[in-house]
N, C-alpha and C positions, 0 to 999 in steps of 0.2 A: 486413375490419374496417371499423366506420363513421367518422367523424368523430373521435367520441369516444375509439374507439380507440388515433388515429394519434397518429404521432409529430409535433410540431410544434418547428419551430426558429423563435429568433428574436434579434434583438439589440436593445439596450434602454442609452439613454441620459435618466439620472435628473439635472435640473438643480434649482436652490434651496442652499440651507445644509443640505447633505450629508453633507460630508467634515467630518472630525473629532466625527462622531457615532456611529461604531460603525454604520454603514449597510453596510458588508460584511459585518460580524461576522453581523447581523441578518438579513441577506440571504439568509447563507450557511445559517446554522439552519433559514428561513422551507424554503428550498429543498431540504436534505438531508430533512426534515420530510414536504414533498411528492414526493420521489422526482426530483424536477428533477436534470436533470445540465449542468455547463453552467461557467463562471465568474462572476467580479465582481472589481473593481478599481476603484480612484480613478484619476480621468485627469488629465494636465496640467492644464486647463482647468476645474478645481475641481467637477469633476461624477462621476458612478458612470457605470462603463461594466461591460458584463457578456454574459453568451450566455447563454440559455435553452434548454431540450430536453427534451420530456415531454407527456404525456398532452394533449389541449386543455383539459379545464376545470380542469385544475393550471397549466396554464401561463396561463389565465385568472384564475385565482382568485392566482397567483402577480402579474403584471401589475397587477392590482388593489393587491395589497400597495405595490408600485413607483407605483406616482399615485397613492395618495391615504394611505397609511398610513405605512409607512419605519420607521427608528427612532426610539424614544423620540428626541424633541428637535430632530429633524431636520424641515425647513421645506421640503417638495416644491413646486416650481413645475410640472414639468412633467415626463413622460416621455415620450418618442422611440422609436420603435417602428422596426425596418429589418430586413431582410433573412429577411423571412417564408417559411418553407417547411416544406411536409410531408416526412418521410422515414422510410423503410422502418425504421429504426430506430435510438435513440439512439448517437452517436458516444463521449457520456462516460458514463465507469462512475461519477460522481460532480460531487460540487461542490467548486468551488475559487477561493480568494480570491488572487487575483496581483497581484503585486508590479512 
C-alpha cells in the first residue's frame, strides 16, 4: 500500500479556550465520521489531549479540524503534534472520549 493507504498514528495536544466547549463531544463525532480510531480528553492543564489512528488524509483532514476549526465557540491557539508513526494497522476499533 502507498502512503495513502497506511495507517498513521499520532498524538495531539489542543491549547486556547477549549475546555468547557463541547471540544470532545465534537471531536469525537468529527472522528467516528472519518473512521479515526483513537481517543480525546480534557487534561489537567486546561487543554485537549487525545491519540489519533487512520488513513493519512483523514488524519490530515482530521488535524486540520484540531488547528484551526474545533468547536463552536472554542478559541484554538495552538496544536501539538508527537509521537508520529506509521503502523500495519489500526490498534482501536473506535473513538473514545476519557474521563
Amino acid at each position: 500500500m502507498g502512503p495513502d493507504g497506511q495507517i498513521v498514528s499520532l498524538e495531539f495536544e489542543v491549547f486556547g479556550e477549549v475546555q468547557g466547549r463541547y471540544f470532545t463531544k465534537y471531536c469525537k463525532e468529527k472522528c467516528t465520521d472519518l473512521g479515526i480510531g483513537g481517543w480525546v480528553k480534557n487534561s489537567k492543564r486546561g487543554t485537549i489531549v487525545g491519540k489519533l489512528q487512520g488513513t493519512k488524509p483523514n488524519i490530515e483532514e482530521m488535524v486540520a479540524w484540531l488547528s484551526k476549526t474545533g468547536s463552536p465557540g472554542s478559541v484554538i491557539d495552538r496544536c501539538d503534534l508527537s509521537n508520529f508513526e506509521y503502523l500495519a494497522r489500526q490498534d482501536f476499533r473506535g473513538f473514545s472520549i476519557r474521563f
